[in-house]
C-alpha positions in Angstrom: 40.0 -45.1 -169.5 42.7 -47.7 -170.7 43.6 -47.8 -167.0 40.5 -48.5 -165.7 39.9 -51.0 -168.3 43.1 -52.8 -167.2 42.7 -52.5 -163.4 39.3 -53.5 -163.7 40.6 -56.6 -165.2 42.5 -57.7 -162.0 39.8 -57.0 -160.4 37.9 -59.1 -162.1 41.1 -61.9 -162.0 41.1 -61.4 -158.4 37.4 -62.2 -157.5 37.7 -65.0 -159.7 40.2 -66.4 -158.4 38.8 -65.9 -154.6 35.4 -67.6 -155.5 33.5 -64.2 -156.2 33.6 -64.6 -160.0 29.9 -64.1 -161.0 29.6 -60.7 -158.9 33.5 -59.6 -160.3 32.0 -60.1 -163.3 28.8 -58.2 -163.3 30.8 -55.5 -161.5 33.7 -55.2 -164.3 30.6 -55.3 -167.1 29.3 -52.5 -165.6 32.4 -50.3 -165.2 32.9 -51.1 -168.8 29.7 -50.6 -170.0 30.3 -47.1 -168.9 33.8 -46.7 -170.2 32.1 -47.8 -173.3 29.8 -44.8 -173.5 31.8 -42.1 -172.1 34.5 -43.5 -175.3 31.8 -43.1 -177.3 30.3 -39.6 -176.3 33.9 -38.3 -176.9 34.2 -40.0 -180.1 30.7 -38.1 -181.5 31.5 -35.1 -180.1 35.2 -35.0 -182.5 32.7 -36.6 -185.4 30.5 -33.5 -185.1 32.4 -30.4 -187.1 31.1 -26.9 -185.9 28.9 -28.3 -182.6 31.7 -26.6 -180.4 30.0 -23.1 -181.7 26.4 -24.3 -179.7 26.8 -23.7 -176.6 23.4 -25.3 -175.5 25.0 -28.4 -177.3 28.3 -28.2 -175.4 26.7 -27.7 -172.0 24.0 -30.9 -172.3 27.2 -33.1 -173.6 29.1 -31.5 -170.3 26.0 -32.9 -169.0 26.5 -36.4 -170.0 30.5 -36.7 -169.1 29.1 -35.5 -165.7 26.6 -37.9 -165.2 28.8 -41.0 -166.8 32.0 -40.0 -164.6 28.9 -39.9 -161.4 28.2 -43.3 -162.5 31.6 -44.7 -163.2 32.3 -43.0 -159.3 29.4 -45.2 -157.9 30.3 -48.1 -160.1 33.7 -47.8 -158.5 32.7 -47.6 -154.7 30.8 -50.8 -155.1 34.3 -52.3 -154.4 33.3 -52.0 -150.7 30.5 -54.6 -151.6 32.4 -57.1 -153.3 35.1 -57.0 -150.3 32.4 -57.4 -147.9 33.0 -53.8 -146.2 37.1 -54.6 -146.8 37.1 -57.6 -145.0 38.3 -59.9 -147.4 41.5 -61.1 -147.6 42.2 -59.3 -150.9 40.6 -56.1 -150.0 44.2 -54.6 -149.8 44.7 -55.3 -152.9 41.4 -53.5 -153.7 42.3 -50.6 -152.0 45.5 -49.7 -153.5 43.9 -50.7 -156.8 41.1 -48.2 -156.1 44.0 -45.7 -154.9 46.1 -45.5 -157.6 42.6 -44.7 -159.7 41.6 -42.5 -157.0 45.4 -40.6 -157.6 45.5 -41.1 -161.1 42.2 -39.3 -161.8 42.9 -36.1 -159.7 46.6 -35.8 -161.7 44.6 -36.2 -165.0 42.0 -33.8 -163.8 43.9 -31.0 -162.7 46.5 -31.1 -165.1 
């Protein structure tokens, strides 16, 4: 999540340098707002000793990663808004942005 902290950043510099500030802004409040809570939810869950033995516990905090990391995935395509549909003159820069997240999620995930 340090990544997307940090690429949602240029983002943000980006649109605010191309005149788009006030919706780069609301966008990258969002995305952190739920990089925020998932950090949290992980923090609890290694705060709560013994919760790993309830599995109806485990499966509703599955739950909520699931339904943050939906979120965070919507959150993320609204990059097509802010470009106009990609076409902007920095919507390449959005692309590989939202590539390299894109990469960088399926290495973590599978590995």
């Amino acid at each position: 999540m340090p990544i997307s902290i940090v690429l949602s950043g240029l983002i943000l510099t980006v649109q605010a340098l191309s005149g788009n500030g006030l919706a780069g802004a609301a966008w990258f409040s969002v995305v952190n707002a739920i990089n925020a809570a998932r950090l949290a939810l992980a923090r609890h869950q290694l705060k709560e000793p013994g919760v790993q033995d309830d599995l109806t516990r485990v499966w509703l905090r599955l739950r909520w990663f699931g339904r943050l990391a939906l979120l965070a995935g919507f959150t993320w395509s609204f990059l097509a808004v802010l470009t106009a549909g990609y076409t902007t003159s920095q919507a390449s820069l959005h692309l590989i942005i939202l590539a390299g997240i894109s990469a960088g999620a399926v290495t973590y995930g599978s590995s």
